[in-house]
C-alpha positions in Angstrom: -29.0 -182.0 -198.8 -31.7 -179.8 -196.9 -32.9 -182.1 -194.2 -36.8 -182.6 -193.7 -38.9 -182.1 -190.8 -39.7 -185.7 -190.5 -36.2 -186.7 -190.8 -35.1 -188.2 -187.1 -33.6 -185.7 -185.0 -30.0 -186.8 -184.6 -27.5 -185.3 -181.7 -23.9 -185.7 -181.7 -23.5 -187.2 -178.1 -20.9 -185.4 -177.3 -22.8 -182.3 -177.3 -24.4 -183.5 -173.8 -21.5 -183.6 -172.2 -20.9 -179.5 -172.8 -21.6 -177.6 -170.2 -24.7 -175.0 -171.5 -26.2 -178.9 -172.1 -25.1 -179.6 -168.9 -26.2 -176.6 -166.7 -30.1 -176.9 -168.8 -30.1 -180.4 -167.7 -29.7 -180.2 -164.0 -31.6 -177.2 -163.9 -34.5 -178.8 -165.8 -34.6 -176.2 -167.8 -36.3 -177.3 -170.9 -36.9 -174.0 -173.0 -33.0 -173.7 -172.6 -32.0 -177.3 -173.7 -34.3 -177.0 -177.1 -32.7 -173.5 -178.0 -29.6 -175.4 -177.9 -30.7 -178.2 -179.9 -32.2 -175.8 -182.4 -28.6 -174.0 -182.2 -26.4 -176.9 -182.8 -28.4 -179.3 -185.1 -30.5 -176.4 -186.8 -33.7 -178.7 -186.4 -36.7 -176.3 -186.8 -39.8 -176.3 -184.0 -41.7 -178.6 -186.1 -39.1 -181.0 -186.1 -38.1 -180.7 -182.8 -42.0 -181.1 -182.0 -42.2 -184.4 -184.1 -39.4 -186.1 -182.3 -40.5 -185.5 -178.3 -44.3 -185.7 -179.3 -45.3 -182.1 -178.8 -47.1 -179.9 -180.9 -45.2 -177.2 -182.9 -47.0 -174.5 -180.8 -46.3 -175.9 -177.7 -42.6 -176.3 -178.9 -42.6 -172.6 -179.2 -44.4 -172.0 -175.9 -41.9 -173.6 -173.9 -38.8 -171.7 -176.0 -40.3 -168.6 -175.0 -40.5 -169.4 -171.3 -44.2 -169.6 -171.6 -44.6 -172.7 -170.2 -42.7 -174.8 -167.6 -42.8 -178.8 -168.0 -42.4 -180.8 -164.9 -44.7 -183.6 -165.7 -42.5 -186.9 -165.4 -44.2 -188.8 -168.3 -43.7 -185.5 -170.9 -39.7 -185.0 -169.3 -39.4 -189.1 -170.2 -41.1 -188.3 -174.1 -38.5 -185.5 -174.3 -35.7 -187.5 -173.0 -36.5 -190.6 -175.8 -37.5 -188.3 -178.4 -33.9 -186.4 -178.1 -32.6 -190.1 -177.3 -30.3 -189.0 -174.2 -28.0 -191.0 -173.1 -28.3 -192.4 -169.5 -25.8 -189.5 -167.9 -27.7 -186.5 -169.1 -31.4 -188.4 -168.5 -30.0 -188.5 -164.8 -29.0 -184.9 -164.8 -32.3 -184.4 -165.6 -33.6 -187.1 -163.1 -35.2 -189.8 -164.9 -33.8 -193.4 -164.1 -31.3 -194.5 -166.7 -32.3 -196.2 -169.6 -29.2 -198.5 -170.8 -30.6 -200.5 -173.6 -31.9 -198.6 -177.1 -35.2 -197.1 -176.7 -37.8 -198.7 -178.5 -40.9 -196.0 -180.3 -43.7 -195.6 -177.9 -46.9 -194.7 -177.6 -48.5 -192.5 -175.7 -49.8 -195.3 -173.3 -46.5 -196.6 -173.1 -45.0 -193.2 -172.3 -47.6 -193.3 -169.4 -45.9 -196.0 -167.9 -43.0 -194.8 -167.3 -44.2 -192.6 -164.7 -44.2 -195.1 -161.7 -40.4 -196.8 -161.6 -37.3 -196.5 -163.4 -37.5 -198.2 -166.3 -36.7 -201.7 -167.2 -35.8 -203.7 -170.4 -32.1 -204.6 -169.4 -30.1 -207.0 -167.3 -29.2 -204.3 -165.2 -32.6 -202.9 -164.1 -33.4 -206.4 -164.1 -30.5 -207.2 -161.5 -31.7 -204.0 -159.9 -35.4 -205.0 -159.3 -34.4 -208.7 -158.5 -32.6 -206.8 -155.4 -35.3 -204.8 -154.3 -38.1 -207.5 -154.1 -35.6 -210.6 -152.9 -35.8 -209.1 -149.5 -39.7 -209.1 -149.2 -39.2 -212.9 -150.1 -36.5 -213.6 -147.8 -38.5 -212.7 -144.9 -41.4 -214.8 -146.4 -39.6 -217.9 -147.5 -36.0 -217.3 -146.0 -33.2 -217.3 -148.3 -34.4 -219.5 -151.3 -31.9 -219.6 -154.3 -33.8 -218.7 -157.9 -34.5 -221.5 -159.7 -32.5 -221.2 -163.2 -31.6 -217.5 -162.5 -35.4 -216.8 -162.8 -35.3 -214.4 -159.8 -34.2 -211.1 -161.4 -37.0 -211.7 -164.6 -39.7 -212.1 -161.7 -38.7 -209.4 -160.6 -38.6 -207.2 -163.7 -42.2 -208.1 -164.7 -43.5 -207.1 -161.2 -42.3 -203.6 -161.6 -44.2 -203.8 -165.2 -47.6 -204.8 -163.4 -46.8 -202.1 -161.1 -46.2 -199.3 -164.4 -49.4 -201.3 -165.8 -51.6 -200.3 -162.8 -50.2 -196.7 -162.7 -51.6 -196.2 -167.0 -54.7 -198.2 -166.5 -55.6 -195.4 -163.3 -53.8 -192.6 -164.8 -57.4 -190.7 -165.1 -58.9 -191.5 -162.2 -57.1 -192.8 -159.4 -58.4 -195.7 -157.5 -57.4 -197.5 -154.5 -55.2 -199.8 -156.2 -52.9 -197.4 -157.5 -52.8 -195.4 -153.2 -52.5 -199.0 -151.8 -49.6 -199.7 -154.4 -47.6 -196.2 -154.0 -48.4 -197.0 -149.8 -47.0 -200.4 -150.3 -43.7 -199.0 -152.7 -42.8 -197.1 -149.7 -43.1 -199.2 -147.0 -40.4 -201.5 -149.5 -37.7 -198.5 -149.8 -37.8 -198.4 -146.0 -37.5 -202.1 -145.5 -34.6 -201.9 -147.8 -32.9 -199.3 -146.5 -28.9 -200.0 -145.9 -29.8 -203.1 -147.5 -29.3 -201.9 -151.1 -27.2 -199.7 -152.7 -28.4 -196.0 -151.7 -28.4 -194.8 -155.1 -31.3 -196.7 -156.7 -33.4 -196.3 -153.4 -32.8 -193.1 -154.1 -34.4 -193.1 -157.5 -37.0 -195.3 -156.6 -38.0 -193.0 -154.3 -37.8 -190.1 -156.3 -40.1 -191.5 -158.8 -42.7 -192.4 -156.8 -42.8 -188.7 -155.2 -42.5 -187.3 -158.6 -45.9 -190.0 -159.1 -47.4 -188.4 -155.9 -47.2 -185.1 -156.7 -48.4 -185.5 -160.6 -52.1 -187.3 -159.0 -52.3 -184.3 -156.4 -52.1 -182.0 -159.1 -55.6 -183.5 -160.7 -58.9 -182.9 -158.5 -58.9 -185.8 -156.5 -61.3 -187.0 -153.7 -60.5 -185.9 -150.1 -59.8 -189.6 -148.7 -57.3 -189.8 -152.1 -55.6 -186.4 -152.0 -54.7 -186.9 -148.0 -53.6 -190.4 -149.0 -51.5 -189.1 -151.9 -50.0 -185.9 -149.1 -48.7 -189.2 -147.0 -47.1 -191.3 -149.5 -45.5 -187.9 -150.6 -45.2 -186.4 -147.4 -43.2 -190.2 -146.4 -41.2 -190.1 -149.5 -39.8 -186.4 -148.9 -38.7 -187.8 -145.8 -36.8 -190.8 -147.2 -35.3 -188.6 -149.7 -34.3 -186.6 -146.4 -32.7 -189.3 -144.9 -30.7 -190.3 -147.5 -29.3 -187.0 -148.9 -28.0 -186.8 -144.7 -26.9 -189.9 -145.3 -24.9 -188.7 -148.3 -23.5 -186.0 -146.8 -26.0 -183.4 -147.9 -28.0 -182.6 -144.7 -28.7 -179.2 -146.0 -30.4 -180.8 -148.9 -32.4 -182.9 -146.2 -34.0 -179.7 -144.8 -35.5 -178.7 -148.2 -37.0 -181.8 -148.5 -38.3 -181.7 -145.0 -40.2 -178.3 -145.3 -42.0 -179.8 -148.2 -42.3 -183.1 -145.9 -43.9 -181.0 -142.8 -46.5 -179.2 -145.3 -47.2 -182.4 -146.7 -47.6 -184.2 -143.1 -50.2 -181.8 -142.1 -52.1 -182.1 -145.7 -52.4 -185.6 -144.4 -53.3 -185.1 -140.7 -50.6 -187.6 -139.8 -49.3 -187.3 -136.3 -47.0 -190.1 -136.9 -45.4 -189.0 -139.8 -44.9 -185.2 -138.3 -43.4 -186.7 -135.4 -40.8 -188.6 -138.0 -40.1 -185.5 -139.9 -39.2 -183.6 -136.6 -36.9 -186.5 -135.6 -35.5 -187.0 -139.5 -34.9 -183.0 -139.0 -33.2 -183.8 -135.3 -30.8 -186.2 -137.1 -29.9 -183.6 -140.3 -29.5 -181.0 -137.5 -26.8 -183.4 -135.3 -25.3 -184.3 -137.7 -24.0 -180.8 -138.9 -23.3 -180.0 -135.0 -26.2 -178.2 -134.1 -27.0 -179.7 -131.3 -29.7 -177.0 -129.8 -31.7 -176.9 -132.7 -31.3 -180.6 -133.5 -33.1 -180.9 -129.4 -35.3 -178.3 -130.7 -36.7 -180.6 -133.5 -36.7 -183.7 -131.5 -38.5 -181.9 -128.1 -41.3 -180.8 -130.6 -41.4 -184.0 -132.4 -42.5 -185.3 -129.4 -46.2 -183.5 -129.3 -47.2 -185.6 -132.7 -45.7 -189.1 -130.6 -48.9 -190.8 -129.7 -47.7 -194.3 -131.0 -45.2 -196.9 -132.3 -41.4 -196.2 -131.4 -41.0 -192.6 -132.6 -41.2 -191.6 -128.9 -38.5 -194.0 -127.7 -36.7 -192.3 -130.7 -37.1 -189.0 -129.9 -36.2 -189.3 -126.0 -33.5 -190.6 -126.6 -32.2 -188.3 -129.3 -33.0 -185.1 -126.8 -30.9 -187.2 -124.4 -27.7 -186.8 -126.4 -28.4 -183.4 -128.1 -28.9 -182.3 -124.2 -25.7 -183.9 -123.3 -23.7 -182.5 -126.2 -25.0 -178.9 -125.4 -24.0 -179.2 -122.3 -27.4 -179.8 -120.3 -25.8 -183.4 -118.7 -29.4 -182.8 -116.0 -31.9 -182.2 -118.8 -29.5 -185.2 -120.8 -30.2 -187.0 -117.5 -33.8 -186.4 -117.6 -34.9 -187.2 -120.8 -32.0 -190.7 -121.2 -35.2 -191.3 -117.6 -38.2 -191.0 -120.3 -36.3 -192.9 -122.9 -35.7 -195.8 -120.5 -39.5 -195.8 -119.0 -41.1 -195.4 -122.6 -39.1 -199.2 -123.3 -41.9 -200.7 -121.2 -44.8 -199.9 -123.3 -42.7 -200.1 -126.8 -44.7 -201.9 -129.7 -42.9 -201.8 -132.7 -45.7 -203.1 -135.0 -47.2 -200.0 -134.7 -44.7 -198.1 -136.7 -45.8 -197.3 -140.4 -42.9 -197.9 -142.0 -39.6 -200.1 -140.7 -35.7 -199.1 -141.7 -34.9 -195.5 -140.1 -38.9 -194.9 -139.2 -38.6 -197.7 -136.6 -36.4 -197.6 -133.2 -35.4 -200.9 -131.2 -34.2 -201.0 -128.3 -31.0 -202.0 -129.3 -30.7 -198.8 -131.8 -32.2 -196.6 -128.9 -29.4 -198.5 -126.7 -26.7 -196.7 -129.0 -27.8 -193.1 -128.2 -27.8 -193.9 -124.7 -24.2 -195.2 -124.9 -23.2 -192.0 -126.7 -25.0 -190.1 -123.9 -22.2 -191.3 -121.5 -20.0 -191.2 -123.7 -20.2 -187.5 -123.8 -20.8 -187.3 -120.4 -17.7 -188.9 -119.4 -19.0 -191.9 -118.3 -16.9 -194.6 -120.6 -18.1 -197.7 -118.4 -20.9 -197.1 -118.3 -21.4 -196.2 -122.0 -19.8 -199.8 -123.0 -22.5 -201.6 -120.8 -24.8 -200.0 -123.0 -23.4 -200.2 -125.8 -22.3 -204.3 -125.2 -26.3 -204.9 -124.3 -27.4 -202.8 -127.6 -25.5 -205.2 -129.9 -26.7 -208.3 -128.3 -30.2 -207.1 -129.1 -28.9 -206.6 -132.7 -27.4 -209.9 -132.7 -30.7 -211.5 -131.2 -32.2 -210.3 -133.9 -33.1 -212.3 -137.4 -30.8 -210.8 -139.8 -33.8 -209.8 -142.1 -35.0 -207.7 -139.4 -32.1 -206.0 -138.7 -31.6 -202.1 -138.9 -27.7 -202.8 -140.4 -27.0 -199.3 -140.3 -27.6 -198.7 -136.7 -26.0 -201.6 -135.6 -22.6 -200.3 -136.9 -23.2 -197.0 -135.1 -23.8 -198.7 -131.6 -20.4 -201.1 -132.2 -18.7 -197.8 -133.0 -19.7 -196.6 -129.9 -18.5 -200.0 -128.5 -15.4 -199.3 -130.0 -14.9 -195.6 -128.3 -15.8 -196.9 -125.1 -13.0 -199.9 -125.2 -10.1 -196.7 -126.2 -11.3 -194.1 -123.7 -10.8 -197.7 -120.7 -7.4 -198.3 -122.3 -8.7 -201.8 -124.0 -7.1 -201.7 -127.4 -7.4 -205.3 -127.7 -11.8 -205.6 -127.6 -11.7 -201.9 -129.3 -10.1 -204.0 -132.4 -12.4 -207.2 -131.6 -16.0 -204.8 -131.8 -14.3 -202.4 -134.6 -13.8 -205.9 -136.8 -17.6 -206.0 -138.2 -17.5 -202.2 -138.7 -14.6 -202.6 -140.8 -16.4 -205.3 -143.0 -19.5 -202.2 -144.2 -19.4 -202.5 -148.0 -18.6 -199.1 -150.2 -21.7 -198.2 -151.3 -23.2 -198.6 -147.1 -20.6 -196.1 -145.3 -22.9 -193.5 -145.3 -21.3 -190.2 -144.3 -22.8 -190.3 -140.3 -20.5 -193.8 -140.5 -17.4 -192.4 -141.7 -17.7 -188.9 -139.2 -17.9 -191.4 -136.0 -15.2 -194.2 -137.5 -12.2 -191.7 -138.4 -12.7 -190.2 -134.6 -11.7 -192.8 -134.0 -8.4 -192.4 -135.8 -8.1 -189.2 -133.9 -8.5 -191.0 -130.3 -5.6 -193.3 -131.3 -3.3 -191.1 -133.1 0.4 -191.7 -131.5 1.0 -188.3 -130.2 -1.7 -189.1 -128.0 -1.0 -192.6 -126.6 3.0 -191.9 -126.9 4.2 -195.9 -128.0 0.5 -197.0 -128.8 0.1 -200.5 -128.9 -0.2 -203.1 -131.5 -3.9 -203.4 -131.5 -4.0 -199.5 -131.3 -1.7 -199.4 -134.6 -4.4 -201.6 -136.0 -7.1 -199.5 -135.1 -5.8 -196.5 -136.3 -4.4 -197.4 -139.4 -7.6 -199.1 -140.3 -9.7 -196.4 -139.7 -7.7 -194.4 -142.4 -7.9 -197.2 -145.0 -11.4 -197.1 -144.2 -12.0 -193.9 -144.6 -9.3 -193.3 -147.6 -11.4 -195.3 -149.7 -14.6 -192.7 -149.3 -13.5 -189.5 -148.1 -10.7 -187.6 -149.5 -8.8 -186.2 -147.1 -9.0 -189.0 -144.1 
């Protein structure tokens, strides 16, 4: 039987996981992925056209390479319309979409443009996460009252999609003082939830960013709309470092800078230099990582970003070899302490710098400069900031990096025994929080303790070691 053009547009599934399905997906390459849906199900243009909402001639547009789509909410009609299943909707980056799609409107479709979506228990679970914090700092850790908590939080992110549709013409302050407060929340979260669906939160709402700067906006809106994109880019940054992907972090970074300056926002140029300072360490290149953070320092007229940046050029002069200019700037660091305000940072999570994170790249300063008492003083008066600190308000992931550094210190003065005591709390990160900076600095660790080195190490040293590779084992192949 000759199927008709209004017949629904069925897919094996199994023909997403090919690769020519695969390779169109991840490349977003939508004239590509309708060839091969014409290819393998025969469906004509019309039919195609019916089932992702698109006119017949705009079908043939794209198939020709005549026309690129980028927009979000038409990638999300095509995705439903072809009904994709959640692996190759993430290939194409949209959020996964578990339960069966429902028909949609174009309104609807609209929607979908300002968070993943919702609809299932897991989103739900996912959403609950993301705004529990906010409350826990508001009303401290209140159980949900008959599980209510996660369905809250589902239906805030559905006012939130409401309010993107009902401005989706013409921008209003609403909409820039939602997207503003969406990213302030990823930062608040950060190391706090799994890294993953910050990730595609934050995705989304640059995606959101850039779709309203591509309308004529007003001048107050469009520099507005440049910062929460230009602050996105530089979460995104931070995370693929995080993820091991610091050359990935420059790319967004470039986009960042041009963004930043769109904006004329010192503060957020100054935290793309330092968010380029960390991709730069963290791949060893410790001149141009001091090269970023000494030019960061021009756009530091506020908040902790200076603190941040001295103390950065501190340890990239250090590990370069520059232990005077290391010297000299570790001097800055420590005087610009006295006039620190913290509530002037825009955003909290990696855009903020205690005194008790700024305390860990001191300790690594003499730690490279071969200063090990020293370096544990530091680092032991780091952590008791941290652990003065309401746990709410805590920057989780740079606490584990100053009790690594607590740890080093305790091997390099021969004390196995309070190595193992400050390497305990490290050893309690969860899976989905050893970000790849964690793992580099914990198996050194297993290097500084390997038996070769100590001869007949001790018990505790065993411990350590062995410990470190377990740790490690479970992440990183290889370790």
């Amino acid at each position: 039987m000759v199927s008709s053009s209004l017949d629904p547009l069925s897919i094996p599934e199994g023909l997403w996981g090919h690769g020519d399905f695969r390779s169109a997906l991840d490349r977003r390459d939508i004239a590509s992925l309708f060839r091969l849906v014409r290819q393998h199900t025969g469906a004509s243009q019309t039919r195609i056209g019916i089932a992702t909402g698109l006119a017949q001639g705009t079908v043939c547009l794209i198939m020709k390479g005549g026309r690129l789509v980028t927009a979000i909410d038409v990638l999300e009609r095509i995705a439903g319309g072809l009904a994709m299943p959640d692996e190759a909707r993430l290939r194409l980056g949209l959020a996964p979409r578990v339960s069966a799609p429902r028909p949609e409107s174009a309104s609807s479709r609209i929607l979908t443009n300002s968070v993943p979506s919702l609809g299932d228990a897991q989103s739900e679970l996912a959403a609950a996460a993301f705004y529990s914090n906010d409350a826990a700092d508001r009303l401290g850790d209140q159980p949900s009252v008959g599980g209510v908590g996660p369905r809250l939080a589902a239906a805030a992110d559905e006012s939130t999609r409401f309010l993107g549709w009902a401005e989706v013409s013409s921008i209003g302050d609403l909409t820039i003082e939602q997207m503003h407060d969406e990213v302030r929340r990823v930062a608040r979260n950060y190391l706090k939830l799994p890294m993953v669906s910050l990730f595609e939160r934050t995705r989304f709402l640059r995606d959101r960013a850039f779709a309203q700067l591509s309308c004529n906006r007003r001048p107050s809106q469009g520099r507005d709309l440049y910062s929460i994109a230009g602050w996105s880019l530089t979460l995104l940054a931070w995370m693929s470092t995080d993820l091991g992907y610091p050359a990935a972090a420059e790319e967004h970074l470039r986009a960042a800078w041009l963004c930043a300056e769109n904006a004329g926002e010192d503060h957020l140029q100054a935290w793309v230099r330092g968010t380029q300072h960390t991709a730069a360490r963290w791949q060893n290149d410790f001149v141009k990582a001091g090269e970023y953070a000494e030019d960061g320092l021009r756009y530091a007229h506020d908040g902790s970003i200076g603190l941040f940046l001295e103390s950065a050029l501190a340890l990239d002069r250090a590990r370069y070899g520059d232990h005077n200019g290391a010297r000299a700037a570790l001097a800055r660091a420590q005087v610009a302490v006295q006039g620190l305000d913290t509530q002037r940072d825009r955003l909290a999570g990696p855009f903020s710098c205690s005194v008790g994170r700024a305390g860990g790249f001191w300790s690594d300063v003499y730690l490279t400069l071969g200063q090990p008492a020293e370096a544990l003083s530091l680092a032991d008066d780091a952590v008791a900031v941290f652990e003065r600190t309401a746990h709410q308000s805590r920057n989780s992931g740079s606490e584990r990096m100053v009790r690594c550094r607590q740890v080093k210190a305790h091997i390099l003065l021969g004390d196995f025994d309070n190595a193992w005591e400050s390497l305990v709390p490290v050893l309690g990160t969860a899976p989905e929080h050893r970000v790849r900076p964690l793992l580099q600095i914990v198996l050194s660790m297993a290097d500084m303790t390997a038996r070769p080195k100590l001869g007949k190490p001790s018990g505790s040293a065993r411990d350590i070691h062995d410990s470190v590779m377990a740790f490690c084992g479970r992440k990183v192949r290889g370790c």
